[in-house]
Each structure stands twice: as structure tokens, then as C-alpha cells.
N, CA, C and O atoms as CSV, one atom per row, in Angstrom:
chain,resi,resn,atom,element,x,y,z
A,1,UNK,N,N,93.860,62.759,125.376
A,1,UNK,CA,C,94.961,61.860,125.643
A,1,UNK,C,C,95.498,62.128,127.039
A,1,UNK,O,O,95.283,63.187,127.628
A,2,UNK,N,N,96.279,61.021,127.593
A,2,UNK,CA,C,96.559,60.933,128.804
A,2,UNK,C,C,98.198,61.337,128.769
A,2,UNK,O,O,98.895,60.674,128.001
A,3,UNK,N,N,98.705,62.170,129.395
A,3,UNK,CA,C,99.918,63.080,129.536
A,3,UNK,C,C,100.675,62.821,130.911
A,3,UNK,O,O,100.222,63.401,131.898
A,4,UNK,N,N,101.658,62.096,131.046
A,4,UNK,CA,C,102.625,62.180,132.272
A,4,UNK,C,C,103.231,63.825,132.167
A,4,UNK,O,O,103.579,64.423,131.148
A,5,UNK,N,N,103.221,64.308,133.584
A,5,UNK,CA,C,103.563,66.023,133.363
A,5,UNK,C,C,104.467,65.532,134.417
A,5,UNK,O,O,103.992,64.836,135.314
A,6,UNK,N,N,106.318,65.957,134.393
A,6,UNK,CA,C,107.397,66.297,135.577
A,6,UNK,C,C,107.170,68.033,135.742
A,6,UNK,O,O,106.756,68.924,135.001
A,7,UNK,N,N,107.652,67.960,137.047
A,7,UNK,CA,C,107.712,69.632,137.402
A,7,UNK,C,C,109.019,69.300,138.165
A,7,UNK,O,O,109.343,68.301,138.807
A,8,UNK,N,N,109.578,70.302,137.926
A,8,UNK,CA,C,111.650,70.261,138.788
A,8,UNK,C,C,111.571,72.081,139.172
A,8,UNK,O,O,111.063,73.058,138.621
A,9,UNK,N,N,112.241,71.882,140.203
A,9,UNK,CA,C,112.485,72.826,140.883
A,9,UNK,C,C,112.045,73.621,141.591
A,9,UNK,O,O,111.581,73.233,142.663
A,10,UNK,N,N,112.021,75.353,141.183
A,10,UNK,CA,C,111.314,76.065,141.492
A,10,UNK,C,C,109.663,75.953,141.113
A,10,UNK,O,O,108.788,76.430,141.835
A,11,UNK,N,N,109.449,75.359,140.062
A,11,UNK,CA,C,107.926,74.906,139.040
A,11,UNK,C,C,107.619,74.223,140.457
A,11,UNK,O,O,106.879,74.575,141.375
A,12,UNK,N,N,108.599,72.934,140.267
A,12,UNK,CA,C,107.910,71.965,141.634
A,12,UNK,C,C,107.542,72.688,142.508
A,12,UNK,O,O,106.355,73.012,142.555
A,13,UNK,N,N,108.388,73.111,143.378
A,13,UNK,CA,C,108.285,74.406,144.729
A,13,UNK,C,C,106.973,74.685,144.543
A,13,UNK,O,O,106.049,74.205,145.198
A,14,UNK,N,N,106.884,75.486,143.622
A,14,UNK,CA,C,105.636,76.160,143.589
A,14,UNK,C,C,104.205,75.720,142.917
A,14,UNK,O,O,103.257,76.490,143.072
A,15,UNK,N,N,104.035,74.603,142.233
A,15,UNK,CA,C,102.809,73.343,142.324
A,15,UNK,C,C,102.697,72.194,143.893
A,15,UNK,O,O,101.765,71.575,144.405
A,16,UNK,N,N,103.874,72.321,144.161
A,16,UNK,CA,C,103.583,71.505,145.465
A,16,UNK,C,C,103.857,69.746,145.085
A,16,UNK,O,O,103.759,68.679,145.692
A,17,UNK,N,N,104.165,70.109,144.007
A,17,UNK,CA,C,104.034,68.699,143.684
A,17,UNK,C,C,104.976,68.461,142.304
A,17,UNK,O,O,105.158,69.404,141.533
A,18,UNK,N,N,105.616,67.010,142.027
A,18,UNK,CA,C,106.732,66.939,141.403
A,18,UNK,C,C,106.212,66.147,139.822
A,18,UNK,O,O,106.820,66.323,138.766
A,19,UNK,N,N,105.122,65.377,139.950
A,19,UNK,CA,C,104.549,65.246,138.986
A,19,UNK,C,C,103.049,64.778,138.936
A,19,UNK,O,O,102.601,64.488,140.046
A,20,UNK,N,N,102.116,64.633,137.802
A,20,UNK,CA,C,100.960,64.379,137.651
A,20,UNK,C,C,100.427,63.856,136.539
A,20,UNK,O,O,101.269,64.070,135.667
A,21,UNK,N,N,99.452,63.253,136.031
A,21,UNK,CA,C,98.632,63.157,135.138
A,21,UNK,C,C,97.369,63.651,134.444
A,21,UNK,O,O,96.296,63.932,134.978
A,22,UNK,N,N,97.735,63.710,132.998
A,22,UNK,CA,C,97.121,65.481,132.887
A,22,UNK,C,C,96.325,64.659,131.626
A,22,UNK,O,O,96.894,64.238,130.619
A,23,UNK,N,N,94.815,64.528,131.933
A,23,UNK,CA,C,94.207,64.466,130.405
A,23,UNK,C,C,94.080,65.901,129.737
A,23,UNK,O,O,93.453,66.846,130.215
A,24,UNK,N,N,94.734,65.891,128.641
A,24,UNK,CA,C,94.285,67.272,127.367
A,24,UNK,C,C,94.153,66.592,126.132
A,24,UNK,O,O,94.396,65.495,125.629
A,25,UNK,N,N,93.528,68.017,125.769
A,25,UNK,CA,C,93.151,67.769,124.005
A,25,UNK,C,C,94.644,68.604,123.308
A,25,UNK,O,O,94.906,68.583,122.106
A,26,UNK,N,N,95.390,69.219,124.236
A,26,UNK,CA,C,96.409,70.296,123.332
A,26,UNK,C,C,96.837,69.697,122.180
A,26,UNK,O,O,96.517,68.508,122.192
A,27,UNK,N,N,97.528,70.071,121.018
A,27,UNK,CA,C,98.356,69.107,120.034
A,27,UNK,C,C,99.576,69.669,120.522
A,27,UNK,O,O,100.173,68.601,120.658
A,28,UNK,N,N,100.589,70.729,120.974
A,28,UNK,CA,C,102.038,71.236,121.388
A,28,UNK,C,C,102.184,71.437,122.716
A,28,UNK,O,O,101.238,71.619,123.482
A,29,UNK,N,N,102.889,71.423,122.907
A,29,UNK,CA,C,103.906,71.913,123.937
A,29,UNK,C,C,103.199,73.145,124.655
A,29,UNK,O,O,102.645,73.062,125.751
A,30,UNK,N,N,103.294,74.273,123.901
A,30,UNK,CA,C,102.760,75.389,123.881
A,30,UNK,C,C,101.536,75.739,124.636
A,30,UNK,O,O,101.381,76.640,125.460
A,31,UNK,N,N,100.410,74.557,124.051
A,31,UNK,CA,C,99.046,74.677,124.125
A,31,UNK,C,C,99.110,73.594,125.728
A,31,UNK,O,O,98.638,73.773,126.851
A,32,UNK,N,N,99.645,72.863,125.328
A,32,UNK,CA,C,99.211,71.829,126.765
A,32,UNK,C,C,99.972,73.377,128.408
A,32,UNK,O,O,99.374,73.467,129.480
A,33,UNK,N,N,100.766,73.932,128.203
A,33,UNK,CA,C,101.263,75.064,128.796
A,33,UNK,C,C,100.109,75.801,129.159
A,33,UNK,O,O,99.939,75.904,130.374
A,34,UNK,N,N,99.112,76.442,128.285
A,34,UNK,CA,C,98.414,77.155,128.558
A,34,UNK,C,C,97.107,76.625,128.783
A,34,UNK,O,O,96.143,77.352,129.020
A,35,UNK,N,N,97.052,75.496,128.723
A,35,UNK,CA,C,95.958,74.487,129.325
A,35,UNK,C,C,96.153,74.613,130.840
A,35,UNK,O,O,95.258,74.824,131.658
A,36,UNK,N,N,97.277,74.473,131.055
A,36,UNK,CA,C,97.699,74.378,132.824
A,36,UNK,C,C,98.001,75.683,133.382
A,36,UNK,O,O,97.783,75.730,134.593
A,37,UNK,N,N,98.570,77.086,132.706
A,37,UNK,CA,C,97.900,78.367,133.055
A,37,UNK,C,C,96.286,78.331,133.216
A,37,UNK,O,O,95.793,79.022,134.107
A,38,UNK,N,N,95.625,77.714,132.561
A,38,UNK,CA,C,94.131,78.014,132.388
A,38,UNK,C,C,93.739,77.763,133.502
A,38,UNK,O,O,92.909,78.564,133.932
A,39,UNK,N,N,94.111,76.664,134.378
A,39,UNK,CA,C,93.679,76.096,135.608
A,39,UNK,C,C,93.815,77.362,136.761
A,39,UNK,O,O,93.364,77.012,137.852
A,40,UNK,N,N,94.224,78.435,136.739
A,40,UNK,CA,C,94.590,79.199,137.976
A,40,UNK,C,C,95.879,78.816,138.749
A,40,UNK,O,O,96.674,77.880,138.664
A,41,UNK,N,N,95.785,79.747,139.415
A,41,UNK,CA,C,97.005,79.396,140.785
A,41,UNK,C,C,96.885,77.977,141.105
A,41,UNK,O,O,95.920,77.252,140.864
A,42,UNK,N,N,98.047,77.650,141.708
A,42,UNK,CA,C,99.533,77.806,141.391
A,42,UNK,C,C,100.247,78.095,140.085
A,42,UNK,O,O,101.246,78.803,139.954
A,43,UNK,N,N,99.515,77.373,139.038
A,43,UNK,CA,C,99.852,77.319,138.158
A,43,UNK,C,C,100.013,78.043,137.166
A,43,UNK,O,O,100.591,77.710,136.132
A,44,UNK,N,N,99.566,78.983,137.376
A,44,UNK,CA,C,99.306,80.864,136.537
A,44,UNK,C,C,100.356,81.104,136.613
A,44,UNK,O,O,101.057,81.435,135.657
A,45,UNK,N,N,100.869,80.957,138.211
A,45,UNK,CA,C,102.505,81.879,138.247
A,45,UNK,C,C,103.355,81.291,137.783
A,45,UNK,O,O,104.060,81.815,136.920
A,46,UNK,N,N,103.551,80.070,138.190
A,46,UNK,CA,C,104.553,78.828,138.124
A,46,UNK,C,C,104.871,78.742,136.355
A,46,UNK,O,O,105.951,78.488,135.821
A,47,UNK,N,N,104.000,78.942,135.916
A,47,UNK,CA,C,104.005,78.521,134.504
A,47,UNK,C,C,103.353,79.711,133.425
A,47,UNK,O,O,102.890,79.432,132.319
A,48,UNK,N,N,103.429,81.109,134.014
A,48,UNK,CA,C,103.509,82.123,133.433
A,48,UNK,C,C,104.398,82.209,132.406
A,48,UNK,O,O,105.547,81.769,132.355
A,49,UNK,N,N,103.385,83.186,131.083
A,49,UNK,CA,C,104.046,83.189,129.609
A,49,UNK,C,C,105.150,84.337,130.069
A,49,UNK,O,O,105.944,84.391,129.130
A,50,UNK,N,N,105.435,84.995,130.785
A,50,UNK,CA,C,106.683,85.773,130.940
A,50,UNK,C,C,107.997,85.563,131.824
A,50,UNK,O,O,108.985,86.270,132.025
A,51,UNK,N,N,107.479,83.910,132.406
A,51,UNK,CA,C,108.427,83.723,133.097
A,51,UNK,C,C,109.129,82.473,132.416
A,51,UNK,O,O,108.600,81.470,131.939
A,52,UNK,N,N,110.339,82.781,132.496
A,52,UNK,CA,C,111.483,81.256,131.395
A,52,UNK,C,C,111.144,80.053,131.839
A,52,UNK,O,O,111.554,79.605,132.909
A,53,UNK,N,N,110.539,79.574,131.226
A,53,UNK,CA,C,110.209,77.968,131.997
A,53,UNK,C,C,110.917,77.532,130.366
A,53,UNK,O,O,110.905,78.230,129.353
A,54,UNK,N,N,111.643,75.826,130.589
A,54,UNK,CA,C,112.650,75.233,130.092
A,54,UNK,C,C,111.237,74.039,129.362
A,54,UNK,O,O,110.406,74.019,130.270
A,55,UNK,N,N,110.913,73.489,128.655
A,55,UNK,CA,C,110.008,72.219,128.684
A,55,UNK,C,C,110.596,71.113,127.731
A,55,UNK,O,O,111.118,71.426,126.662
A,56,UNK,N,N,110.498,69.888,128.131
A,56,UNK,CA,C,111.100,69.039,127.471
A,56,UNK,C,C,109.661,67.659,127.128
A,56,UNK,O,O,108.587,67.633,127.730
A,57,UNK,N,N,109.963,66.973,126.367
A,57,UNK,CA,C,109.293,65.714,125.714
A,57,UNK,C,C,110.522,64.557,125.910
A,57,UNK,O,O,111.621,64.428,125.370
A,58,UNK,N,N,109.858,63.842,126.858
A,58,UNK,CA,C,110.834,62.050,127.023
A,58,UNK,C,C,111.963,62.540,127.114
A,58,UNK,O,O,112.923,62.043,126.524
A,59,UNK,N,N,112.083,63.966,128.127
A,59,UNK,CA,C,113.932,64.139,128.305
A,59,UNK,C,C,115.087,64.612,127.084
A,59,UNK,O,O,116.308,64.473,127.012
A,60,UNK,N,N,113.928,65.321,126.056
A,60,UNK,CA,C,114.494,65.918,125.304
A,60,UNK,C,C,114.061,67.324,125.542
A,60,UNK,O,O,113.004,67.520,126.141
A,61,UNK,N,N,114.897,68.466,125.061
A,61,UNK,CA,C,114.651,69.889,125.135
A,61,UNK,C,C,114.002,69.934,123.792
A,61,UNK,O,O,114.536,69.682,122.712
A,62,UNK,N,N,112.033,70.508,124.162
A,62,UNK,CA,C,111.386,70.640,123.175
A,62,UNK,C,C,111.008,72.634,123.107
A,62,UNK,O,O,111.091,73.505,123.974
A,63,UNK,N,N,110.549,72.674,121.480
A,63,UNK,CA,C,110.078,74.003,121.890
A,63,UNK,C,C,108.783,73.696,121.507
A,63,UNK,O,O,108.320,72.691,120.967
A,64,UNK,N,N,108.060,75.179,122.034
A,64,UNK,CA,C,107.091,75.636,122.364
A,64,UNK,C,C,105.735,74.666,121.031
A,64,UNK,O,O,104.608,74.339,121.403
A,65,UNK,N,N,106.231,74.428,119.683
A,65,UNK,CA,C,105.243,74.008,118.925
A,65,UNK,C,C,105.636,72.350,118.536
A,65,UNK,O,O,105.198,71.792,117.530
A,66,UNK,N,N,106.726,71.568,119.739
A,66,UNK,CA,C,106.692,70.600,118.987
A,66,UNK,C,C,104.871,69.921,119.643
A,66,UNK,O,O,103.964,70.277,120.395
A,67,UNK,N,N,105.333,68.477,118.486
A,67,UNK,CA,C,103.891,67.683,119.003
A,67,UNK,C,C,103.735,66.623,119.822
A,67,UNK,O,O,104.633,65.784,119.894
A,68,UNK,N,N,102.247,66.471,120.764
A,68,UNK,CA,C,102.088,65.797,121.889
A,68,UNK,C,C,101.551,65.063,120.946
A,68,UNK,O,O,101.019,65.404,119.889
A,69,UNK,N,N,101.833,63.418,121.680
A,69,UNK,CA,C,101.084,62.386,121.531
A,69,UNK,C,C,100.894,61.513,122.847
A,69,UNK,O,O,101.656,61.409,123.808
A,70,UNK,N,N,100.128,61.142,122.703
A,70,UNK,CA,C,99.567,60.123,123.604
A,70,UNK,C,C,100.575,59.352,124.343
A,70,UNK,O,O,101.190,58.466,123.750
A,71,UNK,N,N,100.837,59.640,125.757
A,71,UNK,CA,C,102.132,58.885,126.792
A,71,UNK,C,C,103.319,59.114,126.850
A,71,UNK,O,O,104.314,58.604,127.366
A,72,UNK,N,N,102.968,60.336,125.973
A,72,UNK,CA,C,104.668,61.390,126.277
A,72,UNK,C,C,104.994,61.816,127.006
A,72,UNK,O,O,104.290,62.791,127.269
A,73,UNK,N,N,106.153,61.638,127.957
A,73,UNK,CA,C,106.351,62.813,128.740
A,73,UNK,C,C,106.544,64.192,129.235
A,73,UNK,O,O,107.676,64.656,129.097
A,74,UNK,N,N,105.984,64.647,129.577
A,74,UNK,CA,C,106.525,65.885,129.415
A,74,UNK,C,C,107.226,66.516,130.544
A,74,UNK,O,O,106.852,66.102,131.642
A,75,UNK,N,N,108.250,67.511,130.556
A,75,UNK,CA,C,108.900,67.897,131.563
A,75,UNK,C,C,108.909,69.723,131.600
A,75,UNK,O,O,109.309,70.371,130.632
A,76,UNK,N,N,108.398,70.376,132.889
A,76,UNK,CA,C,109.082,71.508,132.767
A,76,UNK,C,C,109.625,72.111,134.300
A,76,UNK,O,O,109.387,71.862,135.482
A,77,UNK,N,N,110.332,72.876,133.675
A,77,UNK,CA,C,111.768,73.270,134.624
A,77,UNK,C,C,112.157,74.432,134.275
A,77,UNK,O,O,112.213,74.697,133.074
A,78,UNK,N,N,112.615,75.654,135.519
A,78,UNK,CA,C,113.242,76.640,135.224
A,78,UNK,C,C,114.560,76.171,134.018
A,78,UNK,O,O,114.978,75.117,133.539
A,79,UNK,N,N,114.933,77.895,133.875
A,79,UNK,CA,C,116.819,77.323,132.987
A,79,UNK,C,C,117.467,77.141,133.927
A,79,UNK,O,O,117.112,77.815,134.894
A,80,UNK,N,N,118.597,76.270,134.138
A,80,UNK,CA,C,119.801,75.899,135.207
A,80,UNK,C,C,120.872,76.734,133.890
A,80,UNK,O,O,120.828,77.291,132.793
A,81,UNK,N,N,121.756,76.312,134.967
A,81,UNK,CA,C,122.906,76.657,134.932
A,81,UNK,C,C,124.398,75.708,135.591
A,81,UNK,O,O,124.357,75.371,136.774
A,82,UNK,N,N,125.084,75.506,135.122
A,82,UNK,CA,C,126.484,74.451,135.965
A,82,UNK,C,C,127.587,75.252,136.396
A,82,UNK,O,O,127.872,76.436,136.219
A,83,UNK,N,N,128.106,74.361,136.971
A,83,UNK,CA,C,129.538,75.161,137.290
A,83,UNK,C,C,130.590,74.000,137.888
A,83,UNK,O,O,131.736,74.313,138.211
């Protein structure tokens, strides 16, 4: 399936780029994550399992096992903070 991927921030910073289109087979959140670790740098670091990355579906805050379907968006982003 065909996957709209956002990247914000520091993620962006460090892919170079703010978004893309990502064919995977992943079924979660989780897995499509380590699909795009799998690729190497940039993306190893950027999207390292020890570093807090935030990920969302159509602008909702998803976790790690919800499910992908076909033309979802997906979003990931450090945690913010307001003030």
C-alpha cells in the first residue's frame, strides 16, 4: 500500500525533507517505523528506537500498534512542548 509519510522538525532537519511517499507492506505504526530505520541513514538516527519520536495517523496521536491502511497519513515528530 501506498503511505503519505509528514516529517516536522528536528525528524525533518534531519531527512532533509518534510514529506514523502512510502510503498510498505507494514500493518502498524510500529512496523512501517522500522521499515524506514531499515533503509539506513538518515533515517536510522532520525527515527531511532531510543530516540522519542511522537507519530500520528490523519493528525491524530497514534501508538506504536495502531493500524495502517491504505492512504493514511502518517506523521512523525519529536515531543513539543508550549508555553
Amino acid at each position: 500500500m501506498k503511505i503519505p509519510v509528514r516529517y516536522f522538525a528536528s525528524v525533518r532537519e534531519a531527512l532533509g525533507k518534510s514529506d514523502e511517499s512510502v510503498e510498505t507492506g507494514a500493518a502498524t505504526l510500529g512496523a512501517l517505523r522500522d521499515e524506514l530505520i531499515a533503509r539506513g541513514e538518515p533515517y536510522a538516527s532520525a527515527l531511532a528506537r531510543g530516540k522519542a519520536v511522537r507519530m500520528a495517523l490523519d493528525h491524530t496521536m497514534s501508538a506504536e500498534d495502531a493500524a495502517l491502511r491504505d492512504g493514511v497519513e502518517v506523521a512523525f515528530f519529536p515531543p513539543v512542548t508550549g508555553g
